[in-house]
Chimera marker file (.cmm) of the C-alpha trace (Angstrom):
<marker_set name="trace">
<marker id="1" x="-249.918" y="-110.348" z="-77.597" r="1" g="1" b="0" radius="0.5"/>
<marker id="2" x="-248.838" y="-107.371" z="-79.118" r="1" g="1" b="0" radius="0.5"/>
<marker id="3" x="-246.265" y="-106.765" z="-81.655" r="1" g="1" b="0" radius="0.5"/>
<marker id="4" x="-243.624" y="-104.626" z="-81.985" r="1" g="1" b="0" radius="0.5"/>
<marker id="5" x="-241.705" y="-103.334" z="-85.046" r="1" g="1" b="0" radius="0.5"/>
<marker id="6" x="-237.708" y="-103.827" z="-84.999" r="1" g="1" b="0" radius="0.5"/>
<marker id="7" x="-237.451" y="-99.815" z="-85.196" r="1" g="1" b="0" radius="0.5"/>
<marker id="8" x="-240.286" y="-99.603" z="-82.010" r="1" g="1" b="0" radius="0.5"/>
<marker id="9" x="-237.320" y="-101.766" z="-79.616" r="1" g="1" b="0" radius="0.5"/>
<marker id="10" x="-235.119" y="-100.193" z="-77.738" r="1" g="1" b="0" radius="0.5"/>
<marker id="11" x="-231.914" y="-100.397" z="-78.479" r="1" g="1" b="0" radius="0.5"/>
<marker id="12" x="-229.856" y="-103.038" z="-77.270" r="1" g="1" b="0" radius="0.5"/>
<marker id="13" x="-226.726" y="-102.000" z="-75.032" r="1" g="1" b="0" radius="0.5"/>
<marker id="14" x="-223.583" y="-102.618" z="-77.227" r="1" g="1" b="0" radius="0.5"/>
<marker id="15" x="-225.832" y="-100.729" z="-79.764" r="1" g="1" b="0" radius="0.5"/>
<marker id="16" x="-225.972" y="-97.787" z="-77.472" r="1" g="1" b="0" radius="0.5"/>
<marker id="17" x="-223.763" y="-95.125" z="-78.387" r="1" g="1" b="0" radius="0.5"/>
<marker id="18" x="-220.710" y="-95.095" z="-75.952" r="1" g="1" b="0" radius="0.5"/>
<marker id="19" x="-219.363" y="-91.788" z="-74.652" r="1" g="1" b="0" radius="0.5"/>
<marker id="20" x="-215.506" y="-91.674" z="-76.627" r="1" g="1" b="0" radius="0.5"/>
<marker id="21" x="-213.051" y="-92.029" z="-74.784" r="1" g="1" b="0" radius="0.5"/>
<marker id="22" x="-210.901" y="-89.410" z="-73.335" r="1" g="1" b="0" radius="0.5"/>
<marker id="23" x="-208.298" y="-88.368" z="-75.610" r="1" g="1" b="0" radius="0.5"/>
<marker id="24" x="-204.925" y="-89.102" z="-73.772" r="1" g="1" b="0" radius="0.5"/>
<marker id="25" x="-202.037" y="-86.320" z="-73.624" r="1" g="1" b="0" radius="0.5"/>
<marker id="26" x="-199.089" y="-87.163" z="-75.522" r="1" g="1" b="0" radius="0.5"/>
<marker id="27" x="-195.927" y="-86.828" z="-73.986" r="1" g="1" b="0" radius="0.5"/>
<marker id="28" x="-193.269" y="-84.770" z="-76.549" r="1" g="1" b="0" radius="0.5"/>
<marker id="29" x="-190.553" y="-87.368" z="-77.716" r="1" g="1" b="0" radius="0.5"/>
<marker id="30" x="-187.458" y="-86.312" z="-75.350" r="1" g="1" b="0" radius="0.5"/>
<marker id="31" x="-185.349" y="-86.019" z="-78.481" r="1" g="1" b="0" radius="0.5"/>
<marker id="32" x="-187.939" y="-83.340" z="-80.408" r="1" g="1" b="0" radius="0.5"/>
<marker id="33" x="-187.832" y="-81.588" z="-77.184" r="1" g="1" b="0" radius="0.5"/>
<marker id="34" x="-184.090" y="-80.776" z="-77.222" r="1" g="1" b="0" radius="0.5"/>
<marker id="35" x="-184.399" y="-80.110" z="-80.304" r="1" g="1" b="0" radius="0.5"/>
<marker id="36" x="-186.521" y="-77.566" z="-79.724" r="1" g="1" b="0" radius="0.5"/>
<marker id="37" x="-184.803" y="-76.344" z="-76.964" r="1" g="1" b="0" radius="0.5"/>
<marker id="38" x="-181.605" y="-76.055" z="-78.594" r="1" g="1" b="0" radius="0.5"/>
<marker id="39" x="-183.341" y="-74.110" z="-81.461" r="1" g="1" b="0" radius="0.5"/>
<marker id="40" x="-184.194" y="-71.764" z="-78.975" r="1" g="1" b="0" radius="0.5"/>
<marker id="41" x="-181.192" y="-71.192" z="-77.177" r="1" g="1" b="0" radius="0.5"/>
<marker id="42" x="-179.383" y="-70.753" z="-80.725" r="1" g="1" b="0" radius="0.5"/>
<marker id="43" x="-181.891" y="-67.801" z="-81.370" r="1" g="1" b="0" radius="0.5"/>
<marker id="44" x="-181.480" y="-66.130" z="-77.662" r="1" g="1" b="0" radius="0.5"/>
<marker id="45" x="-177.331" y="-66.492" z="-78.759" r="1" g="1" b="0" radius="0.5"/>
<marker id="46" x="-177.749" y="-64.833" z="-81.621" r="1" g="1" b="0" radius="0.5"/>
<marker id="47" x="-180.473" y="-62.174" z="-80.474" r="1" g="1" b="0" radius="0.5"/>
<marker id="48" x="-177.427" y="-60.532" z="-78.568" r="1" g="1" b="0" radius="0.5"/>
<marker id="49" x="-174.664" y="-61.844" z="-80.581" r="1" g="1" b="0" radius="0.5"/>
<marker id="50" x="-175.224" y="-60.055" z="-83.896" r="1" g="1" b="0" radius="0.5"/>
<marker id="51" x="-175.562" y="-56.996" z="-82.775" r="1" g="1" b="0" radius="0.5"/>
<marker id="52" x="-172.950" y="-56.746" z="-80.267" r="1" g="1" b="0" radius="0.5"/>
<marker id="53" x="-170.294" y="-58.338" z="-82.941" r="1" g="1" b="0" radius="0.5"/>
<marker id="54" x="-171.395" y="-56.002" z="-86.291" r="1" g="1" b="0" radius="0.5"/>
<marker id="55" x="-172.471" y="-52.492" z="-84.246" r="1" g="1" b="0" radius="0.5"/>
<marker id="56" x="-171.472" y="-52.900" z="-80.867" r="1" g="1" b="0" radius="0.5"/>
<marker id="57" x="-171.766" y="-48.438" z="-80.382" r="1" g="1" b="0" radius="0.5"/>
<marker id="58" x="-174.889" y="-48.574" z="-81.944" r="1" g="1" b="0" radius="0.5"/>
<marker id="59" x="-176.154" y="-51.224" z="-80.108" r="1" g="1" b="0" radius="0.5"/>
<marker id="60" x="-175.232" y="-49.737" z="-76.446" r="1" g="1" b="0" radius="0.5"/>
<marker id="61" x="-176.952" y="-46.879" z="-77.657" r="1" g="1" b="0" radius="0.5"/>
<marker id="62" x="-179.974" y="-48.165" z="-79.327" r="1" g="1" b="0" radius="0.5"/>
<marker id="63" x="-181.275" y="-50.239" z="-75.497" r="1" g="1" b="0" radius="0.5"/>
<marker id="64" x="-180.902" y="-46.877" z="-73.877" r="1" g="1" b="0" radius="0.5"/>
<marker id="65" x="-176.828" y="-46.272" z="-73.116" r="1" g="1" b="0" radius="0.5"/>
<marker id="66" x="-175.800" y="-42.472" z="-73.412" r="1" g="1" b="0" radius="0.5"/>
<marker id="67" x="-173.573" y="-41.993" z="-76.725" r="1" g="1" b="0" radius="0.5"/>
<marker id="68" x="-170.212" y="-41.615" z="-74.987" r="1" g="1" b="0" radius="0.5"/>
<marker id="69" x="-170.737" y="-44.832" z="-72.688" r="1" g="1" b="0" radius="0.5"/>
<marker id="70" x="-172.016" y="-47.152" z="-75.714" r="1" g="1" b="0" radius="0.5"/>
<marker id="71" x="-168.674" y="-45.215" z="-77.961" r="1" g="1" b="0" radius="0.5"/>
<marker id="72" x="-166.907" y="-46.756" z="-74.863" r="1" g="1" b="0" radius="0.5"/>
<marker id="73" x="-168.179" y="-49.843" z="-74.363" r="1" g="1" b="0" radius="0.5"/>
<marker id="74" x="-167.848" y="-50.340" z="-78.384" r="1" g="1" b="0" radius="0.5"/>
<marker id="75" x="-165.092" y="-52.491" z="-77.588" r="1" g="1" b="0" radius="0.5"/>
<marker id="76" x="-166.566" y="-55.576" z="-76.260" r="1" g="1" b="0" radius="0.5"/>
<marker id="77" x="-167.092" y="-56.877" z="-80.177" r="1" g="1" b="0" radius="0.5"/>
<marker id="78" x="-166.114" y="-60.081" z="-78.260" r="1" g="1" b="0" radius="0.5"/>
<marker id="79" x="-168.573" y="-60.439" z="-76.031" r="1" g="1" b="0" radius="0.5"/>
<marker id="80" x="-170.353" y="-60.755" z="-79.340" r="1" g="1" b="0" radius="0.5"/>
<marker id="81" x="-168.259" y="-63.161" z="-81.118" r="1" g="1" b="0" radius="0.5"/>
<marker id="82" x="-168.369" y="-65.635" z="-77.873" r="1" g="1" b="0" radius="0.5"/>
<marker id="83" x="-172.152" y="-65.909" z="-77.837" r="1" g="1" b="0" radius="0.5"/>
<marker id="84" x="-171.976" y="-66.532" z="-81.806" r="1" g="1" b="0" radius="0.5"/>
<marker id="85" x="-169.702" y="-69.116" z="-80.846" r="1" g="1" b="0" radius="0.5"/>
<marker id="86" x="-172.289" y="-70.953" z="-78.663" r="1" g="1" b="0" radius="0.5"/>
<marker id="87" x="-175.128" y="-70.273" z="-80.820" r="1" g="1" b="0" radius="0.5"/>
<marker id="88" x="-172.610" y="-72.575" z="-83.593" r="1" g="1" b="0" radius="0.5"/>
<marker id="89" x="-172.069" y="-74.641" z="-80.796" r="1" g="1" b="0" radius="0.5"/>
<marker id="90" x="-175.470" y="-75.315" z="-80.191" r="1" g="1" b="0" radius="0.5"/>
<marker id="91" x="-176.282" y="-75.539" z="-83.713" r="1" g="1" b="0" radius="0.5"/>
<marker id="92" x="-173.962" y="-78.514" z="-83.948" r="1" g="1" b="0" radius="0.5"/>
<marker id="93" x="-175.711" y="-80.101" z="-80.777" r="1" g="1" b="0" radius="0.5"/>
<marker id="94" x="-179.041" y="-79.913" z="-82.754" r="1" g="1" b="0" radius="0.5"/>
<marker id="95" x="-177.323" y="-81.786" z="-85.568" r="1" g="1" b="0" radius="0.5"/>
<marker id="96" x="-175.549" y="-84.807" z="-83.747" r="1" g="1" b="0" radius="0.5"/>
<marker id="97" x="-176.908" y="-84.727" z="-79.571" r="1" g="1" b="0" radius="0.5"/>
<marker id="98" x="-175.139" y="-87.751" z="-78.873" r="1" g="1" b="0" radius="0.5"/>
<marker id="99" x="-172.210" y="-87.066" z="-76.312" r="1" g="1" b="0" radius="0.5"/>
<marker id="100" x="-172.623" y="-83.647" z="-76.100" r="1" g="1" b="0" radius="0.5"/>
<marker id="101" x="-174.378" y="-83.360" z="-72.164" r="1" g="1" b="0" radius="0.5"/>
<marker id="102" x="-171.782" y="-81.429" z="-71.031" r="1" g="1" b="0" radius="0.5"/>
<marker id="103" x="-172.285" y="-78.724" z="-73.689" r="1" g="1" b="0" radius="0.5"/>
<marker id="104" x="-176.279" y="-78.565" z="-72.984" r="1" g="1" b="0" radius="0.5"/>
<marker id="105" x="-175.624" y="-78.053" z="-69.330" r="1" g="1" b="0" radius="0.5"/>
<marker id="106" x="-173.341" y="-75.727" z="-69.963" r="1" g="1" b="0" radius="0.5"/>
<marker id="107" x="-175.610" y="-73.953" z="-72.627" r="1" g="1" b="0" radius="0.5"/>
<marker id="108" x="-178.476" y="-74.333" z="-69.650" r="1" g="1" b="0" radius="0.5"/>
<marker id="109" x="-176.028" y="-72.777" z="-66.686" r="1" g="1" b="0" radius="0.5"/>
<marker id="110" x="-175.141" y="-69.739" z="-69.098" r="1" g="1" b="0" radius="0.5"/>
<marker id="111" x="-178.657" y="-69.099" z="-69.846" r="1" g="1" b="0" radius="0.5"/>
<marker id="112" x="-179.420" y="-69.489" z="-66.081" r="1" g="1" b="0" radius="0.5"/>
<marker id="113" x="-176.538" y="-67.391" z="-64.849" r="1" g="1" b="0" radius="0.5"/>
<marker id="114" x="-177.425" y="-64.335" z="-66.989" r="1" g="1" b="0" radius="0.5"/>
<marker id="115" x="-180.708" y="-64.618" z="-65.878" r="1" g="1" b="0" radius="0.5"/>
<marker id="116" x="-179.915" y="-64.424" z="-62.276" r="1" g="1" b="0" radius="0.5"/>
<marker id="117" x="-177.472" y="-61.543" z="-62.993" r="1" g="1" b="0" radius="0.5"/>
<marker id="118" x="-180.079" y="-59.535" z="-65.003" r="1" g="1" b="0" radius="0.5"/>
<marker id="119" x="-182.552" y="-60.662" z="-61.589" r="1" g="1" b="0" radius="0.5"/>
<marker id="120" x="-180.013" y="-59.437" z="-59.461" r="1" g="1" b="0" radius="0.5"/>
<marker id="121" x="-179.506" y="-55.948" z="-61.445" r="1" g="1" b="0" radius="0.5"/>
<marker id="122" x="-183.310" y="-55.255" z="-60.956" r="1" g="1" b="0" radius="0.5"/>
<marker id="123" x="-183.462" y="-55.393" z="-56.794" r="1" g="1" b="0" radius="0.5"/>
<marker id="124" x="-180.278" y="-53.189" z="-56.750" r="1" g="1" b="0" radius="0.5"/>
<marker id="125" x="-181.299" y="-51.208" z="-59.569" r="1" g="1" b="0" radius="0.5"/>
<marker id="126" x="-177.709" y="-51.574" z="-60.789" r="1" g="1" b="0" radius="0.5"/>
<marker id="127" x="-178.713" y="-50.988" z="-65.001" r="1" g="1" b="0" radius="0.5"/>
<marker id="128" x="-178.111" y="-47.939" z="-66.978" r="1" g="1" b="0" radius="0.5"/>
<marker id="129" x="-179.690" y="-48.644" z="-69.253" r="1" g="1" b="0" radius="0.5"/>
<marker id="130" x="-183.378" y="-48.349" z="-70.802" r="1" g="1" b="0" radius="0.5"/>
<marker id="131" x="-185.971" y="-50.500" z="-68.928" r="1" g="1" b="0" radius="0.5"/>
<marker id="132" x="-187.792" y="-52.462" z="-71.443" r="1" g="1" b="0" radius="0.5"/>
<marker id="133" x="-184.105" y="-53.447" z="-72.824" r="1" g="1" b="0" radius="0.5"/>
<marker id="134" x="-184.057" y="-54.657" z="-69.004" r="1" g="1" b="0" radius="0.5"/>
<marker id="135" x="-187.147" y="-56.757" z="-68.909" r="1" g="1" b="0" radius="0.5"/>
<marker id="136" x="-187.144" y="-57.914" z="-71.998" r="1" g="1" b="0" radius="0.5"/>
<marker id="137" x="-183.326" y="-59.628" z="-71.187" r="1" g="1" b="0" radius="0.5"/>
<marker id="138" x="-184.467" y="-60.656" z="-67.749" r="1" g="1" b="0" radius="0.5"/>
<marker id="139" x="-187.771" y="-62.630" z="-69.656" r="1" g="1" b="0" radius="0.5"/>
<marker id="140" x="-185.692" y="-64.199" z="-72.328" r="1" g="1" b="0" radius="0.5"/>
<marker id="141" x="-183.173" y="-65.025" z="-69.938" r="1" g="1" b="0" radius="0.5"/>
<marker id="142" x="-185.067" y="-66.435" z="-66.995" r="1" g="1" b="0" radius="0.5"/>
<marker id="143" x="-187.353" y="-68.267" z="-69.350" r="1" g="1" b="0" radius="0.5"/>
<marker id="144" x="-184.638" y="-69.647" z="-71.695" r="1" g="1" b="0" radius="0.5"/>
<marker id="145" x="-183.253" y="-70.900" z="-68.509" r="1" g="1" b="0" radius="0.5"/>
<marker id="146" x="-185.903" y="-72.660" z="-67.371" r="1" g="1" b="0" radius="0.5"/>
<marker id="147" x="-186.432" y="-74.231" z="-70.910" r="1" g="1" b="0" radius="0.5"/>
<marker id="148" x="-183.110" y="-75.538" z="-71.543" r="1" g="1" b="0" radius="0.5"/>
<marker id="149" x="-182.727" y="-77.173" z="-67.654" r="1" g="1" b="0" radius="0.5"/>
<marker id="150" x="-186.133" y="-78.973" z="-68.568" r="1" g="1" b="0" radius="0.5"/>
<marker id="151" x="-185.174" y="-80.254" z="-72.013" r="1" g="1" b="0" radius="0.5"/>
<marker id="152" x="-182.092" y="-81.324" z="-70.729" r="1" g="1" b="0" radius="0.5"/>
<marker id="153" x="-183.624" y="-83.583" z="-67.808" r="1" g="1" b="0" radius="0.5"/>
<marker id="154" x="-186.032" y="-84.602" z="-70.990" r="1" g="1" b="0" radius="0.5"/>
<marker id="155" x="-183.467" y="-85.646" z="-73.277" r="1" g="1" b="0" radius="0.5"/>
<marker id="156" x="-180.585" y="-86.839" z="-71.244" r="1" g="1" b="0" radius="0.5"/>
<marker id="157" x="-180.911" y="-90.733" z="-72.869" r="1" g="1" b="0" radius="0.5"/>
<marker id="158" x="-180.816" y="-88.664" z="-76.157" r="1" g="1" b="0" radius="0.5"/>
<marker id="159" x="-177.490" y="-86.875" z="-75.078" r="1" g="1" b="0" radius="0.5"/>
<marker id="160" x="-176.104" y="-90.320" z="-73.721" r="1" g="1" b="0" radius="0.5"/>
<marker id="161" x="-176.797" y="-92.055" z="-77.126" r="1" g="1" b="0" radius="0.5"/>
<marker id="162" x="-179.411" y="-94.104" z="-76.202" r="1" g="1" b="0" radius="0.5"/>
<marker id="163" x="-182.582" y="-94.695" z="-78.075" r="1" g="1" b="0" radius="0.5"/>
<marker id="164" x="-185.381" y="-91.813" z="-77.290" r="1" g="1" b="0" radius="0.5"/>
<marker id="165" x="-188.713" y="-93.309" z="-76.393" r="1" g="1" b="0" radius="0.5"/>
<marker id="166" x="-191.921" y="-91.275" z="-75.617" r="1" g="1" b="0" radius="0.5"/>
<marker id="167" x="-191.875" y="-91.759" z="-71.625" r="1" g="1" b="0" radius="0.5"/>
<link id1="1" id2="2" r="1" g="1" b="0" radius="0.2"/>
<link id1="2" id2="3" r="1" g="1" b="0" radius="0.2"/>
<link id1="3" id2="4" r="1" g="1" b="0" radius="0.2"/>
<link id1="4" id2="5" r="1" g="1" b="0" radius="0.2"/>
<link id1="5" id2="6" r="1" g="1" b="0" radius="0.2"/>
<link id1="6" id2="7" r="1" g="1" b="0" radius="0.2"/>
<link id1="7" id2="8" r="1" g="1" b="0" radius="0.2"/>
<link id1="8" id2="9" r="1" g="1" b="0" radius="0.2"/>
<link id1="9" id2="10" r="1" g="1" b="0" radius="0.2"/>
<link id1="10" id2="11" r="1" g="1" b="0" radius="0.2"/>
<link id1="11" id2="12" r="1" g="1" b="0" radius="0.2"/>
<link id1="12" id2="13" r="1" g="1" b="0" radius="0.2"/>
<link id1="13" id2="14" r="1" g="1" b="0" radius="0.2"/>
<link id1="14" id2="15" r="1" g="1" b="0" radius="0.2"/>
<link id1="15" id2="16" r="1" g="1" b="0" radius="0.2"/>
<link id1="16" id2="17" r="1" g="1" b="0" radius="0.2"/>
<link id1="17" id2="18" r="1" g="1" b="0" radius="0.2"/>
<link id1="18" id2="19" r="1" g="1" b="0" radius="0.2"/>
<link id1="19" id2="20" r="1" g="1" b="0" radius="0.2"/>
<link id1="20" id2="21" r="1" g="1" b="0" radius="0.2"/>
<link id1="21" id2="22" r="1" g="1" b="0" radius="0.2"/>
<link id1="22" id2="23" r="1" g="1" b="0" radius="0.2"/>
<link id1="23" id2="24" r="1" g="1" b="0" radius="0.2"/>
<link id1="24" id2="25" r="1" g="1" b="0" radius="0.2"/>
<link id1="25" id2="26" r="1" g="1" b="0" radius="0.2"/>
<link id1="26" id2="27" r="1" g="1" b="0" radius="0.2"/>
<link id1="27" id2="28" r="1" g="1" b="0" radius="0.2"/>
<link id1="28" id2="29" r="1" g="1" b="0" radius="0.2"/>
<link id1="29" id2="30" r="1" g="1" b="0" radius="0.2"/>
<link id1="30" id2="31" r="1" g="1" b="0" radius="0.2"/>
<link id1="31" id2="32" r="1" g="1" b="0" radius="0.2"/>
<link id1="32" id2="33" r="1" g="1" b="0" radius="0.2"/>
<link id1="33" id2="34" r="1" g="1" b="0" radius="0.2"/>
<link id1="34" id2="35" r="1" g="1" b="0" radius="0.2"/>
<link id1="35" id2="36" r="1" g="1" b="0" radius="0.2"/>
<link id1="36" id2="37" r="1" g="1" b="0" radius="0.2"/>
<link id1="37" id2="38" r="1" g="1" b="0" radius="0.2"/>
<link id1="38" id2="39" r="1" g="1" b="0" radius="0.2"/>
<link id1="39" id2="40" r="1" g="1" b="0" radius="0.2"/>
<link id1="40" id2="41" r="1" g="1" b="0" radius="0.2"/>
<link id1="41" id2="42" r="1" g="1" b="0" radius="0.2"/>
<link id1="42" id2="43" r="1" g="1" b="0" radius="0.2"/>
<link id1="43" id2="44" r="1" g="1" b="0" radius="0.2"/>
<link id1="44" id2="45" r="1" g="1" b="0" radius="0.2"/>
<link id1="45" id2="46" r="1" g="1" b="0" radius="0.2"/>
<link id1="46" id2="47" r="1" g="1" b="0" radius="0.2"/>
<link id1="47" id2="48" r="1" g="1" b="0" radius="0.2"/>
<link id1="48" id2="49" r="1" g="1" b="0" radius="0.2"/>
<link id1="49" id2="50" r="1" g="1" b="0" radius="0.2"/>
<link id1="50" id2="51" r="1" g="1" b="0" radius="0.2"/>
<link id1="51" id2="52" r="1" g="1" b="0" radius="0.2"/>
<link id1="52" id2="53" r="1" g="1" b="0" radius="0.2"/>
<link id1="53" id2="54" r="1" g="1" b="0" radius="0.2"/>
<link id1="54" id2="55" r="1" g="1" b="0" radius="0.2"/>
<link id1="55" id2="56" r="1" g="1" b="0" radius="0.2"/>
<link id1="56" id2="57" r="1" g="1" b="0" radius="0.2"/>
<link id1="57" id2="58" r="1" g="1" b="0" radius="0.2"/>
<link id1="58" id2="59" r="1" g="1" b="0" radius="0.2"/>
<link id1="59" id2="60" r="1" g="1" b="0" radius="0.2"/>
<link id1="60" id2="61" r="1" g="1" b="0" radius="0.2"/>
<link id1="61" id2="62" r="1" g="1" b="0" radius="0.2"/>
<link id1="62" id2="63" r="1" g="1" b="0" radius="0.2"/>
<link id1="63" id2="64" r="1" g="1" b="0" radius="0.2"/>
<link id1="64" id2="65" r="1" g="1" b="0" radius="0.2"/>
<link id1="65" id2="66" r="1" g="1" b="0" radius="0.2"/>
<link id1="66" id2="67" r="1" g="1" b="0" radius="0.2"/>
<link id1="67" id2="68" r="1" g="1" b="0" radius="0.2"/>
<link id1="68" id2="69" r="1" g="1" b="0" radius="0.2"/>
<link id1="69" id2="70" r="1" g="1" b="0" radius="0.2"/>
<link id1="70" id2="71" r="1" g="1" b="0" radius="0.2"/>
<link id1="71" id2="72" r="1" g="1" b="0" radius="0.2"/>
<link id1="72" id2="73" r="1" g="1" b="0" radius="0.2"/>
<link id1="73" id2="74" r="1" g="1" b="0" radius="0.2"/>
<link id1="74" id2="75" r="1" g="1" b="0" radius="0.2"/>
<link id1="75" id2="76" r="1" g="1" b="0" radius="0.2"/>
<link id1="76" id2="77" r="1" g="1" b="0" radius="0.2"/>
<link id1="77" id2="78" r="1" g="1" b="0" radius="0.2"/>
<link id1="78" id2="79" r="1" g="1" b="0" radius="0.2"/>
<link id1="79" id2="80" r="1" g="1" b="0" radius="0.2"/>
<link id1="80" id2="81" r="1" g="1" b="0" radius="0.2"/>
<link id1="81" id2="82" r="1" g="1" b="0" radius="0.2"/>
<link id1="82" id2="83" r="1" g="1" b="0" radius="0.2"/>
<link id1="83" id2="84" r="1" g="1" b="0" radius="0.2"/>
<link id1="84" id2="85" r="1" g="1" b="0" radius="0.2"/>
<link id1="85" id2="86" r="1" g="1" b="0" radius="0.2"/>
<link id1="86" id2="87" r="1" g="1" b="0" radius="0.2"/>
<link id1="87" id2="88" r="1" g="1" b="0" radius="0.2"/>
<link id1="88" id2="89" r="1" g="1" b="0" radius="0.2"/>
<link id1="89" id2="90" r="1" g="1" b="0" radius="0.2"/>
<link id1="90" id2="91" r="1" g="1" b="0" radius="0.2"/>
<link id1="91" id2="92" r="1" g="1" b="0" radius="0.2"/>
<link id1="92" id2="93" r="1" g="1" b="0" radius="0.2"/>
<link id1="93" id2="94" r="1" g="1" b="0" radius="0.2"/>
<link id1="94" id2="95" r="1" g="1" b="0" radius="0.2"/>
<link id1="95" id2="96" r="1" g="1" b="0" radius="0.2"/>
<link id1="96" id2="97" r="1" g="1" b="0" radius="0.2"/>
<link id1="97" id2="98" r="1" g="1" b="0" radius="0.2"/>
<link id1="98" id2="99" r="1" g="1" b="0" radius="0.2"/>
<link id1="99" id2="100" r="1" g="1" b="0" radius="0.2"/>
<link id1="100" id2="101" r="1" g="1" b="0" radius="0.2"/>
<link id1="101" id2="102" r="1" g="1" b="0" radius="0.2"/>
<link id1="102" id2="103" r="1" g="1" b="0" radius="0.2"/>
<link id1="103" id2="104" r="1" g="1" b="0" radius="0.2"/>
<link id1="104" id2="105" r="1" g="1" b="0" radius="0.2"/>
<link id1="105" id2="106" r="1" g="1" b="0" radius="0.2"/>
<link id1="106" id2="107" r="1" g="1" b="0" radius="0.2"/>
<link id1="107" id2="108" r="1" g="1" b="0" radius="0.2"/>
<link id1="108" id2="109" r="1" g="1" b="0" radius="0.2"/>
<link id1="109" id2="110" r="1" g="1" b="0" radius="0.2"/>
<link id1="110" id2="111" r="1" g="1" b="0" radius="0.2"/>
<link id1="111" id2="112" r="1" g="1" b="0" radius="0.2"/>
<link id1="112" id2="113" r="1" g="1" b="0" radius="0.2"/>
<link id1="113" id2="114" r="1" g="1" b="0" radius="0.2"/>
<link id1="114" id2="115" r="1" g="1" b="0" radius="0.2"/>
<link id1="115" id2="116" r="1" g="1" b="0" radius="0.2"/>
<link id1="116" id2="117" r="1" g="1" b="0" radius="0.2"/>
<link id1="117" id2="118" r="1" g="1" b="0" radius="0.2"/>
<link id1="118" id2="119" r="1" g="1" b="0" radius="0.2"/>
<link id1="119" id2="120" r="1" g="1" b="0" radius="0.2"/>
<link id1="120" id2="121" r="1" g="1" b="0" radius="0.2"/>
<link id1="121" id2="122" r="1" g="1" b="0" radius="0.2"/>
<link id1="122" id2="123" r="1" g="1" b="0" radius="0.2"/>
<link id1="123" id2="124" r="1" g="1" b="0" radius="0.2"/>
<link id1="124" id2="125" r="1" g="1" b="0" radius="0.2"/>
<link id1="125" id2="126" r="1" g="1" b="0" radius="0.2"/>
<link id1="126" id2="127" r="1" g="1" b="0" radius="0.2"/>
<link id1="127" id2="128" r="1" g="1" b="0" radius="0.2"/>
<link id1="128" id2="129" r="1" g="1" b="0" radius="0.2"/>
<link id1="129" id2="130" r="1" g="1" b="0" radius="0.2"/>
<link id1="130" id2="131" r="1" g="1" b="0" radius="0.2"/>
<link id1="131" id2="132" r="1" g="1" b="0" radius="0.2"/>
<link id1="132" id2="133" r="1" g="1" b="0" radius="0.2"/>
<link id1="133" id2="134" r="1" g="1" b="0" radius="0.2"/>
<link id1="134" id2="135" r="1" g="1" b="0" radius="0.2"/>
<link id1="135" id2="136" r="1" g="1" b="0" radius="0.2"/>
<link id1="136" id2="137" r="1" g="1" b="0" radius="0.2"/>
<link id1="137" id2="138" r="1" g="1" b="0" radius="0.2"/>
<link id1="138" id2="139" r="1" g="1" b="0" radius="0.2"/>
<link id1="139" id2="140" r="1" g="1" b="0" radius="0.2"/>
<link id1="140" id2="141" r="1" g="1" b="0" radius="0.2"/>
<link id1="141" id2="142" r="1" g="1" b="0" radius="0.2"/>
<link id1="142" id2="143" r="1" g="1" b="0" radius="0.2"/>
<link id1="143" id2="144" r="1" g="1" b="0" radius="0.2"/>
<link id1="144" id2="145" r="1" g="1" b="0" radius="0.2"/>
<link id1="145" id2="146" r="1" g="1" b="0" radius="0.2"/>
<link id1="146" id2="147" r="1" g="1" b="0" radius="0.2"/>
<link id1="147" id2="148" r="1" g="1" b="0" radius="0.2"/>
<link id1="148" id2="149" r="1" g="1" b="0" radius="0.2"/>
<link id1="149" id2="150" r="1" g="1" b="0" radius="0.2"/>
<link id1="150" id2="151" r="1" g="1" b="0" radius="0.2"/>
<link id1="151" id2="152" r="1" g="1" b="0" radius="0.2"/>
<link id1="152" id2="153" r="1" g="1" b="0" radius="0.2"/>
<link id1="153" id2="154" r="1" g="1" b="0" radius="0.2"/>
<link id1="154" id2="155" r="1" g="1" b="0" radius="0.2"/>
<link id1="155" id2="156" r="1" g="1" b="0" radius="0.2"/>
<link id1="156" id2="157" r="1" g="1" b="0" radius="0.2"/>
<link id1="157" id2="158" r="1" g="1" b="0" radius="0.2"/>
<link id1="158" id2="159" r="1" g="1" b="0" radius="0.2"/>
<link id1="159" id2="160" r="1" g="1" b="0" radius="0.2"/>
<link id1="160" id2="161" r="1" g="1" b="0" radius="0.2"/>
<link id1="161" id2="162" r="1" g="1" b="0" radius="0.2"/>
<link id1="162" id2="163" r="1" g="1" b="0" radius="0.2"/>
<link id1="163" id2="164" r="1" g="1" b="0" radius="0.2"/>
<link id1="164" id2="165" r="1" g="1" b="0" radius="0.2"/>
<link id1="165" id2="166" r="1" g="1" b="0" radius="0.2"/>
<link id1="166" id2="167" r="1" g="1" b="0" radius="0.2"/>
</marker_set>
């Protein structure tokens, strides 16, 4: 009969080492999600806001416009001061979601809108002006869209007041 040493056994199951487990995927809490979303669609507000509102001439002319159509196009300041209202708007949404749906679909459609009217302007080729000011609106725009009409399926027990748990 032959002995063996305790480090000659093999090792018992349980003290086999066990492949680790597959780390799961956790799902963004719906409420950091419109958050997020909201932060977003303040900045894509205020990306065409600001300069439309302080230089609206300059601005016409700086994405491509020819001097005397961005001199007379210098008067839609307001177009600027709307969108800064919505980027407040939304900033107020980030701050207190509850009861405010109707303001992130809204937020979502206007995003959406734009970015089917800056789609549109490419297959008739209806733009004057420069064509990276083009695509880079369209992208903003189209993908904006999409972020803010998924965030606001995520968080729609946030916007209703309810509690916000990981689903």
């Amino acid at each position: 009969m032959t002995t063996e040493s305790p480090s000659e056994l093999p090792p018992l199951p349980e003290e086999m080492e066990q492949p680790a487990p597959a780390p799961r995927k956790v799902k963004r809490d719906p409420a950091a999600v419109l958050t997020s979303a909201m932060v977003v669609y303040v900045f894509i507000n205020l990306l065409f806001a600001v300069p439309l509102l302080v230089a609206p001439a300059a601005f016409f002319d700086g994405i491509g416009l020819s001097s005397v159509v961005a001199d007379q196009l210098g008067g839609l300041r307001w177009v600027g001061a709307v969108l800064f209202a919505w980027a407040i708007a939304g900033i107020l949404v980030v701050a207190k979601p509850e009861g405010r749906a109707i303001f992130v679909t809204a937020g979502a459609l206007q995003l959406t809108f734009g970015a089917a009217a800056f789609v549109y302007s490419w297959t008739i080729a209806e733009y004057e002006w420069a064509t990276w000011y083009q695509l880079f609106a369209t992208v903003v725009l189209v993908l904006g869209g999409a972020y803010m009409s998924w965030a606001r399926l995520r968080g729609r027990r946030v916007l209703k007041g309810g509690s916000s748990p990981v689903s």
